[in-house]
FISEFI-874687 format. One record per residue (C-alpha): residue number from 1; x, y, z negated. Coordinates in pm, whole numbers. Each point is the difference from the previous one (the first is absolute). Layout:
N
(NUM; (X; Y; Z)),
...
***
This chain:
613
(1; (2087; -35; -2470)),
(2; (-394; -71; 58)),
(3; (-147; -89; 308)),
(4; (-344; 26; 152)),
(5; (10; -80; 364)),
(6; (-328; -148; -62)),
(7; (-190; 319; -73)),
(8; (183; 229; 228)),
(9; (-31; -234; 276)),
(10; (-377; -12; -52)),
(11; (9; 369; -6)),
(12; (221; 39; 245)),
(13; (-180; -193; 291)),
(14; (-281; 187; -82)),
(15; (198; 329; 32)),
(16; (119; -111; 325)),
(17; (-379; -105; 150)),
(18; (-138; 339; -111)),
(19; (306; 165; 174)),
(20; (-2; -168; 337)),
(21; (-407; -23; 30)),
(22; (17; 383; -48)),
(23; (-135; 233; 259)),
(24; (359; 146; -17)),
(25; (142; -349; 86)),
(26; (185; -6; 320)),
(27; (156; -337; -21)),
(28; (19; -196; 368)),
(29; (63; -320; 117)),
(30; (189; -3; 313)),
(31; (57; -332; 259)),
(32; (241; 21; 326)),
(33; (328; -190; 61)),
(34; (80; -150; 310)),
(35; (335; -184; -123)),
(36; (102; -163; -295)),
(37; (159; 282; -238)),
(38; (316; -16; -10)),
(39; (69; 213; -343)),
(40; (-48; -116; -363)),
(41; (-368; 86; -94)),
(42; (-59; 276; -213)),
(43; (344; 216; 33)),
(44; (99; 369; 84)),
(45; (64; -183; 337)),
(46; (-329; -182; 43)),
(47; (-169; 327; -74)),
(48; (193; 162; 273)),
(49; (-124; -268; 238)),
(50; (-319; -37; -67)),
(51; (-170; 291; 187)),
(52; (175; -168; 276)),
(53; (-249; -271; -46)),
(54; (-308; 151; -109)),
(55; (-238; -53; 284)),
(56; (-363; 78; -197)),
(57; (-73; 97; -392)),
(58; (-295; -30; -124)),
(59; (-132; 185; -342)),
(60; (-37; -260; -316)),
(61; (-346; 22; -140)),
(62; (-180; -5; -313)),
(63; (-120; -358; 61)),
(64; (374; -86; 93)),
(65; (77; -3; -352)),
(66; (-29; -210; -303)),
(67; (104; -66; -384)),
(68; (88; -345; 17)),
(69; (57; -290; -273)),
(70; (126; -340; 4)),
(71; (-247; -234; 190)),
(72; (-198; -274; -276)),
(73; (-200; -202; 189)),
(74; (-266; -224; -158)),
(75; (26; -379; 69)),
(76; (-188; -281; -168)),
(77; (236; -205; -239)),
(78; (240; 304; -8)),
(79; (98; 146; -351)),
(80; (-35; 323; -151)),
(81; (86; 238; -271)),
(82; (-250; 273; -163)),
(83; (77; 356; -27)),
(84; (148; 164; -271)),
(85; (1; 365; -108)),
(86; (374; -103; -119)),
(87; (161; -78; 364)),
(88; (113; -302; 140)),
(89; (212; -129; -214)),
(90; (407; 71; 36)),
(91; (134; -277; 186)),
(92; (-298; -144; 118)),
(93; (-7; -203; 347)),
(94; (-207; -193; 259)),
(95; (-377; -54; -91)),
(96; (40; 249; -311)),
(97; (-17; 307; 170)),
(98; (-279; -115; 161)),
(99; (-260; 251; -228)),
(100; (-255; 19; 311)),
(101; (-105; -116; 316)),
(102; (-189; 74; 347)),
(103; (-240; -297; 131)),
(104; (-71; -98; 330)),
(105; (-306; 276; 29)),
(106; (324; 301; -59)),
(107; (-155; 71; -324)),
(108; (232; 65; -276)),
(109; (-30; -132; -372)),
(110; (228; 44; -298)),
(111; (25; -314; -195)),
(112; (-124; 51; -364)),
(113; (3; -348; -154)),
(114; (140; -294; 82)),
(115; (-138; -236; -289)),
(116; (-334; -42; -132)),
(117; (163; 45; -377)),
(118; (217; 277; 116)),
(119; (279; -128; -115)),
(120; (316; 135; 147)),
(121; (174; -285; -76)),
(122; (-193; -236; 189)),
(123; (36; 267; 300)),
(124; (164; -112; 302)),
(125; (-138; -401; -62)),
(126; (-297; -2; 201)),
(127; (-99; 92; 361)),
(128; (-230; 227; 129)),
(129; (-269; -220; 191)),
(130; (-332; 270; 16)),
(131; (58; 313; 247)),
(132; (-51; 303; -128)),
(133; (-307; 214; 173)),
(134; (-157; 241; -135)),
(135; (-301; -171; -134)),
(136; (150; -171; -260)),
(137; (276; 317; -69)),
(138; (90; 2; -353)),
(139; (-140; -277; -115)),
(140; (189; -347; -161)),
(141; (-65; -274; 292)),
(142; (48; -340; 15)),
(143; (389; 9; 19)),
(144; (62; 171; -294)),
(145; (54; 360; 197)),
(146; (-103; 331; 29)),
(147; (28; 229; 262)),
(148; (-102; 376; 11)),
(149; (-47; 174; 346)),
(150; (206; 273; 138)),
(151; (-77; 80; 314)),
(152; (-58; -182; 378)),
(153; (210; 66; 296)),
(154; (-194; 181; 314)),
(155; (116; -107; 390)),
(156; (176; 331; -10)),
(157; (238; -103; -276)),
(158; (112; -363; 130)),
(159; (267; 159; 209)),
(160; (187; 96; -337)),
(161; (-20; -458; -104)),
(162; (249; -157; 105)),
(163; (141; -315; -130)),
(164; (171; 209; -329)),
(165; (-188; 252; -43)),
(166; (-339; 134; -34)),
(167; (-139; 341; 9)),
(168; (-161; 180; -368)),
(169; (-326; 190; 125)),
(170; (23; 306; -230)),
(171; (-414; 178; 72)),
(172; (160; 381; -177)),
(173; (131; 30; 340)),
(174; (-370; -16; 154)),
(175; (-128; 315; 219)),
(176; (-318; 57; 118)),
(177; (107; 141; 314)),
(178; (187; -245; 256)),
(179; (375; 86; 62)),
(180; (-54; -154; 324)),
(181; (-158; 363; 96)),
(182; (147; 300; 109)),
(183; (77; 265; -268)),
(184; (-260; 218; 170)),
(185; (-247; -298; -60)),
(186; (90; -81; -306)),
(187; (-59; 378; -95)),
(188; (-362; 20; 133)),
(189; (-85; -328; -105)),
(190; (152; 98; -428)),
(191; (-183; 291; -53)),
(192; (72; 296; 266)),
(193; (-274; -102; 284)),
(194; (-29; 260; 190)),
(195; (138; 237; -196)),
(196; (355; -117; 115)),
(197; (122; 281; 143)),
(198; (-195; 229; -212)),
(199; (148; 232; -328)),
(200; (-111; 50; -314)),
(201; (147; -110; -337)),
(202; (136; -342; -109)),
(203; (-12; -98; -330)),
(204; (316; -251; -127)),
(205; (-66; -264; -266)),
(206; (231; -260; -173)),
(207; (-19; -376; 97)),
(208; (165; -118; -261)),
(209; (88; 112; -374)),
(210; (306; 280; -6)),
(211; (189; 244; -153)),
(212; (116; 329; 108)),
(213; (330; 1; -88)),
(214; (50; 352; -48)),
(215; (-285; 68; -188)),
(216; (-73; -327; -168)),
(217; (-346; 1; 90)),
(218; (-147; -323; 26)),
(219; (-226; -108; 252)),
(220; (-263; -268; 37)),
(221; (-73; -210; 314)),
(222; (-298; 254; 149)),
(223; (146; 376; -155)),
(224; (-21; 244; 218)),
(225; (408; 97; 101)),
(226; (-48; 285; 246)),
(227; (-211; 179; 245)),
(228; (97; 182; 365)),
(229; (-136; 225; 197)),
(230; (-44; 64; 348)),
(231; (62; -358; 118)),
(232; (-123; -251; 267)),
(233; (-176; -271; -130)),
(234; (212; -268; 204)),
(235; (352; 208; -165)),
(236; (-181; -66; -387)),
(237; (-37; -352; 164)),
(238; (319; -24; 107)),
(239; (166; 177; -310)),
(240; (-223; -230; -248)),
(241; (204; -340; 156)),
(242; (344; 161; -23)),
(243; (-95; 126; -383)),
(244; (-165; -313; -38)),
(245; (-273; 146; -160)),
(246; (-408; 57; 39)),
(247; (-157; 296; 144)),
(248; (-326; 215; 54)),
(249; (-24; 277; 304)),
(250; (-250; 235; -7)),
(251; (-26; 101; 362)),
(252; (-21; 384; -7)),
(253; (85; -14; -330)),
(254; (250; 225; -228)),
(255; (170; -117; -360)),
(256; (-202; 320; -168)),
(257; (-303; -44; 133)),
(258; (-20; -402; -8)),
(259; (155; -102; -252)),
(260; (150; -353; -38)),
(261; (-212; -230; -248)),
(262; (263; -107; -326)),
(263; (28; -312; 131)),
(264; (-183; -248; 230)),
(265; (-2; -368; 33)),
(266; (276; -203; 153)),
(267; (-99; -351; 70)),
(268; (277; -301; -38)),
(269; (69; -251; 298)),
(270; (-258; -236; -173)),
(271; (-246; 240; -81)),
(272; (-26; 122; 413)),
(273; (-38; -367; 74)),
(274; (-230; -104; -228)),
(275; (-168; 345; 71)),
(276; (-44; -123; 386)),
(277; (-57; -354; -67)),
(278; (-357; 17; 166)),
(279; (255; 29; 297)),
(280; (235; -287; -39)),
(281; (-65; -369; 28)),
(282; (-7; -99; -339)),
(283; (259; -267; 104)),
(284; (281; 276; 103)),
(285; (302; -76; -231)),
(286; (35; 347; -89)),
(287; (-385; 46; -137)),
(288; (63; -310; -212)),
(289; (283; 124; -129)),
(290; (-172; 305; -101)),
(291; (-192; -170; -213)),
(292; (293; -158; -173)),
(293; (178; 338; -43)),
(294; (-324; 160; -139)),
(295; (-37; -304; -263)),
(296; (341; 23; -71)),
(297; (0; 393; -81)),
(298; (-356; -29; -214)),
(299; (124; -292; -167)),
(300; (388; 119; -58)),
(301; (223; -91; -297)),
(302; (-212; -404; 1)),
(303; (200; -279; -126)),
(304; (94; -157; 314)),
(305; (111; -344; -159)),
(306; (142; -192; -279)),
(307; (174; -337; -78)),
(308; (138; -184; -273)),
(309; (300; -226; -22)),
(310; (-70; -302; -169)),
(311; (331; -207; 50)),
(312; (127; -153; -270)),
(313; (-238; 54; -250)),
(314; (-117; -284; -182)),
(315; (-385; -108; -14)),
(316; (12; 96; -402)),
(317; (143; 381; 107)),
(318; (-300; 25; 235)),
(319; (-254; -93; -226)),
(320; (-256; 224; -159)),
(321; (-368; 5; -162)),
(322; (-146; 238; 253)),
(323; (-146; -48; 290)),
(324; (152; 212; 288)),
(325; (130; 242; -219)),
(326; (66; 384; 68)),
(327; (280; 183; 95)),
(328; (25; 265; -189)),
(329; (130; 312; 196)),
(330; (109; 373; -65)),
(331; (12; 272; 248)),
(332; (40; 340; -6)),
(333; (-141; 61; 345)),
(334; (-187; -302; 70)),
(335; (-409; -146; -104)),
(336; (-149; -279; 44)),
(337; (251; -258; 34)),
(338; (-117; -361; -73)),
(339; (262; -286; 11)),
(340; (-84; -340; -156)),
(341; (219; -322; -105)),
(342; (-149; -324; 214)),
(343; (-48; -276; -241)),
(344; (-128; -383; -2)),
(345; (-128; -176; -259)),
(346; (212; -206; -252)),
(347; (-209; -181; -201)),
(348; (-121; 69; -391)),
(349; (259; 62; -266)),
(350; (-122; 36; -352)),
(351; (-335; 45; 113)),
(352; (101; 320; 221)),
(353; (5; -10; 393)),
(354; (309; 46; 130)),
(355; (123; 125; 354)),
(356; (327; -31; 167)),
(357; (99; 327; 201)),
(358; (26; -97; 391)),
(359; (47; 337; 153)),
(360; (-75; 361; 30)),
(361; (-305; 167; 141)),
(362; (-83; 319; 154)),
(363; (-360; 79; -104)),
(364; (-28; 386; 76)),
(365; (287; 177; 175)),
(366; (-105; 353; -152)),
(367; (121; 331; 122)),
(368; (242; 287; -31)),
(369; (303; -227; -114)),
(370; (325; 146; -8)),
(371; (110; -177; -310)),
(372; (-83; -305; -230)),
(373; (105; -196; -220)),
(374; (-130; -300; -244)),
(375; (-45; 41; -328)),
(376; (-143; -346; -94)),
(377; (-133; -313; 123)),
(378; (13; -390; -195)),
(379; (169; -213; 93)),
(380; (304; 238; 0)),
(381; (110; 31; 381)),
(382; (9; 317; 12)),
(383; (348; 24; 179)),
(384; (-132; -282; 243)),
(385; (-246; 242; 175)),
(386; (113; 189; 288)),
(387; (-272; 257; 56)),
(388; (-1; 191; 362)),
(389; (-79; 383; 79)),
(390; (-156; 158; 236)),
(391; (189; 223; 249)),
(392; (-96; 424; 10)),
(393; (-327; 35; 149)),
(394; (-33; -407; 25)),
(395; (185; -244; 195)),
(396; (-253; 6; 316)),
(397; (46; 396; 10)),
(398; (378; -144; 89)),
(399; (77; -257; 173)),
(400; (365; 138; 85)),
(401; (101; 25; -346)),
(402; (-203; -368; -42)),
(403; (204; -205; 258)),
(404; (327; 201; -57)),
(405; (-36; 100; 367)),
(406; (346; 152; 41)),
(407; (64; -12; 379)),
(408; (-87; 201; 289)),
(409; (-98; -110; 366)),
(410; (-15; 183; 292)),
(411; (-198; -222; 304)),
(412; (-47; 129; 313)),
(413; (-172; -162; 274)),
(414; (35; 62; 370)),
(415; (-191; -147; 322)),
(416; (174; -106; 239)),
(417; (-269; 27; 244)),
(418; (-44; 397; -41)),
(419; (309; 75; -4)),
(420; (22; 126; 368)),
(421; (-306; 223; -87)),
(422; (50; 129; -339)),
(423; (439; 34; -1)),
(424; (-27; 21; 392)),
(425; (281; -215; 38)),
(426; (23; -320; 193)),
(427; (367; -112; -103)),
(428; (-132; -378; -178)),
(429; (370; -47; -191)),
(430; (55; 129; -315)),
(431; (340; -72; -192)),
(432; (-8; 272; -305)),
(433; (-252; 107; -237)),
(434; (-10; 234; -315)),
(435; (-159; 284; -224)),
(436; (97; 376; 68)),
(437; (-150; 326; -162)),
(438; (-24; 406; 91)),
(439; (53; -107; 370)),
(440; (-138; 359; 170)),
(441; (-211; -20; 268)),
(442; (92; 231; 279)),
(443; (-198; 368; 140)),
(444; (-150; -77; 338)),
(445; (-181; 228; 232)),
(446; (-232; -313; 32)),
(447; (-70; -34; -381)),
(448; (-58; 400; -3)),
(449; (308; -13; -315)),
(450; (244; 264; -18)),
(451; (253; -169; -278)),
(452; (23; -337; -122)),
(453; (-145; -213; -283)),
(454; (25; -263; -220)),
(455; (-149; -308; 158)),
(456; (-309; -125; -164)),
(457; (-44; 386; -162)),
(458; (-293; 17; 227)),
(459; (-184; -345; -133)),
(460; (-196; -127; -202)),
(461; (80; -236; -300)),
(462; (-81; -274; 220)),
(463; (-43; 130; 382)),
(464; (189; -190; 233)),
(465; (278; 186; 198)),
(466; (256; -160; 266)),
(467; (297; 222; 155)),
(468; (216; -74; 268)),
(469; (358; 61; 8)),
(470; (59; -79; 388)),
(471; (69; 163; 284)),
(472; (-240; -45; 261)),
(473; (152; 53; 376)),
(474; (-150; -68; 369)),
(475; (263; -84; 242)),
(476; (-22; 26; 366)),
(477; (341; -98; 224)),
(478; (200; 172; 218)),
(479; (169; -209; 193)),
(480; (-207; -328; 151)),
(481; (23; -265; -229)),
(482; (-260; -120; -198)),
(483; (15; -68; -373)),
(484; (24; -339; -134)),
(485; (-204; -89; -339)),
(486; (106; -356; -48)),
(487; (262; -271; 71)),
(488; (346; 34; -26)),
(489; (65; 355; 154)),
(490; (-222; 238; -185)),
(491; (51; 367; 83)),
(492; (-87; 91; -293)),
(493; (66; -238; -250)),
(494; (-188; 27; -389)),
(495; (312; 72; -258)),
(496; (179; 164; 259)),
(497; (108; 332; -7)),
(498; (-95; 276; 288)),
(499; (161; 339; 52)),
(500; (-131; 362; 148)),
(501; (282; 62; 246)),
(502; (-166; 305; 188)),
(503; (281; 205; -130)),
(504; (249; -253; -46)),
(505; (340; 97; 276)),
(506; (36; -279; 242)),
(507; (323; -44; -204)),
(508; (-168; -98; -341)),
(509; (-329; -198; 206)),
(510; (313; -273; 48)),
(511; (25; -16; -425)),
(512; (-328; -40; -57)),
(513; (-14; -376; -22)),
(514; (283; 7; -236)),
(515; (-78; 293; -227)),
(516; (-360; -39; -28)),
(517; (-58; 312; -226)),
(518; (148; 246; 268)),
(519; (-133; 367; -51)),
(520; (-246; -152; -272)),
(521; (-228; -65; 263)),
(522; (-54; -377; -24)),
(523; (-300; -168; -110)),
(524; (-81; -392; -58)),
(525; (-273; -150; 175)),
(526; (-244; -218; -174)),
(527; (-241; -99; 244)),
(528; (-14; 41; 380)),
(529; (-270; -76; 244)),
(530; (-126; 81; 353)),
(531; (-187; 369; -86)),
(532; (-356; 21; -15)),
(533; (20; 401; 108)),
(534; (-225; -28; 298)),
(535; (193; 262; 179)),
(536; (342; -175; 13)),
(537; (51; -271; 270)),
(538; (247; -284; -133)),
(539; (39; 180; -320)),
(540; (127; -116; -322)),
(541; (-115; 113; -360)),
(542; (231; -40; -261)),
(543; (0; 60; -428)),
(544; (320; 134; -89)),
(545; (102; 53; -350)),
(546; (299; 326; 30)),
(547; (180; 223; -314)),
(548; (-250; 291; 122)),
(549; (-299; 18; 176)),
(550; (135; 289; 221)),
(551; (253; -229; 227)),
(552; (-227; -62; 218)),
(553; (-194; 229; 233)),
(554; (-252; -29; 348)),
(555; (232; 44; 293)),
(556; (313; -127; -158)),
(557; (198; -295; 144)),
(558; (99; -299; -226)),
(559; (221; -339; 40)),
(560; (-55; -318; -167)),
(561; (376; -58; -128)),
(562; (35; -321; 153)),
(563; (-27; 179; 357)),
(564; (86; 332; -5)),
(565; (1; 31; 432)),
(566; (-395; -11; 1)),
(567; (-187; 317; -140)),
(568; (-326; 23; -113)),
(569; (-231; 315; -40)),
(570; (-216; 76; -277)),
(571; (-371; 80; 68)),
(572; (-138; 22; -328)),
(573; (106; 4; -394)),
(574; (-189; -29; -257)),
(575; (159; 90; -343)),
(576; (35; -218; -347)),
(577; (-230; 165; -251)),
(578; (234; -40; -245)),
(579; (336; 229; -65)),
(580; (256; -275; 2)),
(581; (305; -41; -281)),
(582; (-253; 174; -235)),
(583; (-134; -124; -356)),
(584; (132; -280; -210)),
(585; (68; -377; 18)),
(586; (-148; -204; -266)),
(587; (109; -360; 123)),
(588; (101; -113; 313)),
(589; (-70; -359; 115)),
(590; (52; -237; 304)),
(591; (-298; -259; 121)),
(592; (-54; -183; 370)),
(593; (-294; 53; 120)),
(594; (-127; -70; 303)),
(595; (-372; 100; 113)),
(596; (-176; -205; 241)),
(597; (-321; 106; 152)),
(598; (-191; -191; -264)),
(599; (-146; 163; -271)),
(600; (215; 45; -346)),
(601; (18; 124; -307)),
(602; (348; 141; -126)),
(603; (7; 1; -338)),
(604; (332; 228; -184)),
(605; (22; -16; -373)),
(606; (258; 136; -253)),
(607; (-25; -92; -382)),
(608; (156; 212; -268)),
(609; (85; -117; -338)),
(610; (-32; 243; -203)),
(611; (21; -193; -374)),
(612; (57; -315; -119)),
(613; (-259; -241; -188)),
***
């Protein structure tokens, strides 16, 4: 049986970035907990529990995620292998998977050399000593190596290094157009202006190369698929991102009477960038690494390297009358290949010169290589010379494929200074964390929604969105006694549970604190504190995580469980926005967290192997 985790895994991640950073993606990271959990993470019967946890979700982004490889750094006196079109070799440990490397400046740089002779025998015997930079990229230094830039890591992408990974900066996933913005933004801002609630006809085209599959009619990246009538401009917008395809509106315009041009010009990620570059600091990661993606698609099929193995061949076997003599090569794709034997002198025999063959040189590296092969070259090493391809398109147009980037993160970062404002919750422990999808966000009379959605339906690709699954309630008290927030006789204590008893018998009131689910009507509280509702005296305000948002109601009387003789009324509720025990868990996770009032960053990562390498 074959195997080929290496490509699918490559593919795969990729797969699973263009999925999640979708504008269909509704994937959410949710925080709460006020206990340990108690149930082995990631079962039917953590699943269960967890919405009994959830205090806050909040929507994973666009810039949340990231193809990640293994982390190379490069050190001074450290060793490392150049890139091969054939793979790290099988078996292959330590230092010899090291193919590449990011410096201290977070710019990236496969390693293309690693001897001044290019001999891959001698590889792995000497240390790198000069950084790569960019100004001497691709070029034999000092130390024997060669290094070709990739691409340079913006601020925005450090969240995704850690100490074993790094992220791969892919520029095809480059829009014009901010996800950060609303949808209705994003619309006027990408071609409908003010025309974006206007109809008229939209005109479809393909982004990419296809086949109709019923017709087998093939399609280039720019034919014209399809037009529509009668359509607002921000529904063709709209309807072009779910198709993933271009579009022209005509605002009053009909198919029959404005009729779609053939085809029309759909620019690459690296062609938009280098397009606005006028508008980017030329230092921006991703405008260099437009550059390198362009060079690398004008310039595909080069000869990226070659080497020679010399070992064991005597000085007799090496020896030849030619100086630097040619490889010659055959190709039935490729031109303008140039590779050269590196010779030294040997002295005079017979009157002729002779030369003794020291290595292997890469004079031109050509273009439009699929294939080649060597047809001559004296001193007979033919089968000596390893000679290295390019990649489709280049290796710069793919740095995925280039690193064998096979894993997937997911980083999300949360400030624990805003969370009072922006998840409007002041509980400041958090035991459980985790990834759920198609949570539903609830109709409100507030939110003017008659049925509920999918959360994060209503955002953009990388608009920030934070809902609440608590239970807000204002307590005033009906008997005099005050509350008590702190020492060692809390009324209502965080982790406890609390129970509507307005219809409760005075029978069942006495079971409460023993059967703290009675009549479904028991919450847990998360946070408690003296109520900032102006209009109660001695109040209490408490966030209450309960099965259904409907258990509790203004005017109702509730106990905490621990003293069920002292009943409270409710003067206010405000609702969860989301429609708890809906949507799917992905993983579920405990943590101890503890927020202070100082400022921090919480940072939540998951990495996904998707392939092996």
């Amino acid at each position: 049986m074959s195997t080929s985790s290496r490509s699918f895994g490559i593919d795969f991640a990729k797969n699973l970035y263009d999925s999640i950073r979708s504008d269909s993606n509704n994937l959410m990271l949710f925080l709460g907990g006020d206990t340990a959990a108690n149930n082995q993470q990631n079962t039917v019967d953590d699943d269960n529990d967890v919405w009994d946890n959830i205090n806050f979700l909040k929507k994973v982004k666009e810039s949340d995620l990231s193809v990640v490889a293994k982390r190379v750094d490069w050190n001074t006196g450290s060793v490392y292998y150049p890139y091969t079109s054939a793979g790290v070799p099988t078996g292959a440990t330590g230092t010899e998977r090291n193919y590449y490397a990011m410096t201290d400046d977070r710019e990236v740089f496969l390693c293309m050399g690693a001897d001044e002779n290019n001999r891959s025998d001698l590889f792995g015997k000497s240390t790198s000593t000069v950084k790569p930079t960019r100004s001497n990229d691709n070029t034999v230094l000092s130390d024997g190596y060669r290094w070709k830039f990739l691409y340079k890591l913006d601020l925005s992408h450090t969240k995704f290094l850690t100490t074993n990974y790094m992220p791969v900066v892919d520029i095809d996933d480059y829009d014009e157009t901010s996800g950060s913005s609303s949808i209705q933004e994003e619309a006027f801002r990408s071609g409908c202006g003010l025309s974006a609630g206007m109809t008229g006809s939209c005109c479809f085209y393909y982004n990419e190369d296809s086949i109709d599959p019923l017709t087998n009619i093939v399609y280039k990246r720019g034919d014209l698929d399809f037009c529509v009538d009668d359509i607002q401009c921000s529904k063709c917008f709209l309807y072009s991102k779910n198709l993933d395809k271009s579009y022209n509106f005509t605002r009053f315009g009909t198919c029959d009477n404005n009729t779609c041009a053939s085809s029309k010009i759909v620019k690459r990620g690296y062609e938009l960038l280098l397009s606005n570059s006028k508008k980017i600091s030329p230092s921006r990661g991703n405008i260099l690494q437009a550059s390198v993606y362009k060079d690398a698609v004008d310039n595909a099929g080069q000869i990226q390297s070659v080497s020679v193995n010399l070992q064991g061949l005597t000085e007799t076997e090496l020896t030849t009358t030619t100086e630097s003599p040619i490889v010659n090569l055959t190709s039935s794709t490729g031109t303008g290949g140039d590779i050269r034997l590196k010779t030294r002198t040997a002295g005079i025999s017979f009157g002729v010169q002779q030369y003794v063959v020291t290595g292997v040189d890469l004079v031109s590296a050509g273009s439009g290589y699929k294939d080649v092969a060597i047809t001559s070259v004296s001193p007979d090493v033919s089968d000596k010379i390893k000679i290295n391809l390019d990649y489709f398109e280049g290796l710069g147009s793919n740095p995925r494929r280039a690193l064998n980037a096979t894993k997937f993160m997911i980083a999300v970062a949360i400030r624990s200074d805003k969370l009072p404002t922006e998840a409007g919750t002041d509980q400041n422990v958090f035991t459980r964390y985790g990834l759920i999808r198609d949570v539903l966000v609830k109709a409100s009379t507030a939110s003017g929604l008659t049925s509920a959605y999918l959360a994060g339906s209503d955002k953009n690709r990388d608009e920030e969105q934070i809902l609440s699954n608590v239970t807000k309630i204002s307590l005033s008290q009906n008997v005099a006694r005050g509350f008590t927030f702190s020492g060692s006789n809390i009324t209502f204590e965080k982790g406890s549970p609390i129970t509507n008893t307005t219809n409760l018998s005075s029978s069942l009131l006495s079971s409460v604190s023993s059967t703290t689910k009675e009549s479904g009507k028991t919450g847990k509280i998360v946070n408690s504190k003296a109520t900032t509702n102006l209009s109660l005296t001695n109040g209490a305000d408490l966030e209450v995580i309960g099965a259904a948002d409907d258990i509790f109601k203004v005017g109702d009387t509730l106990v905490p469980n621990n003293a069920t003789d002292v009943p409270y009324t409710i003067s206010s509720v405000t609702k969860p926005d989301v429609q708890a025990f809906t949507g799917k868990v992905v993983a579920s996770n405990t943590t101890n967290v503890t927020l202070t009032t100082q400022p921090r960053e919480l940072m939540f990562r998951y990495v996904y192997s998707l392939g092996k390498y």
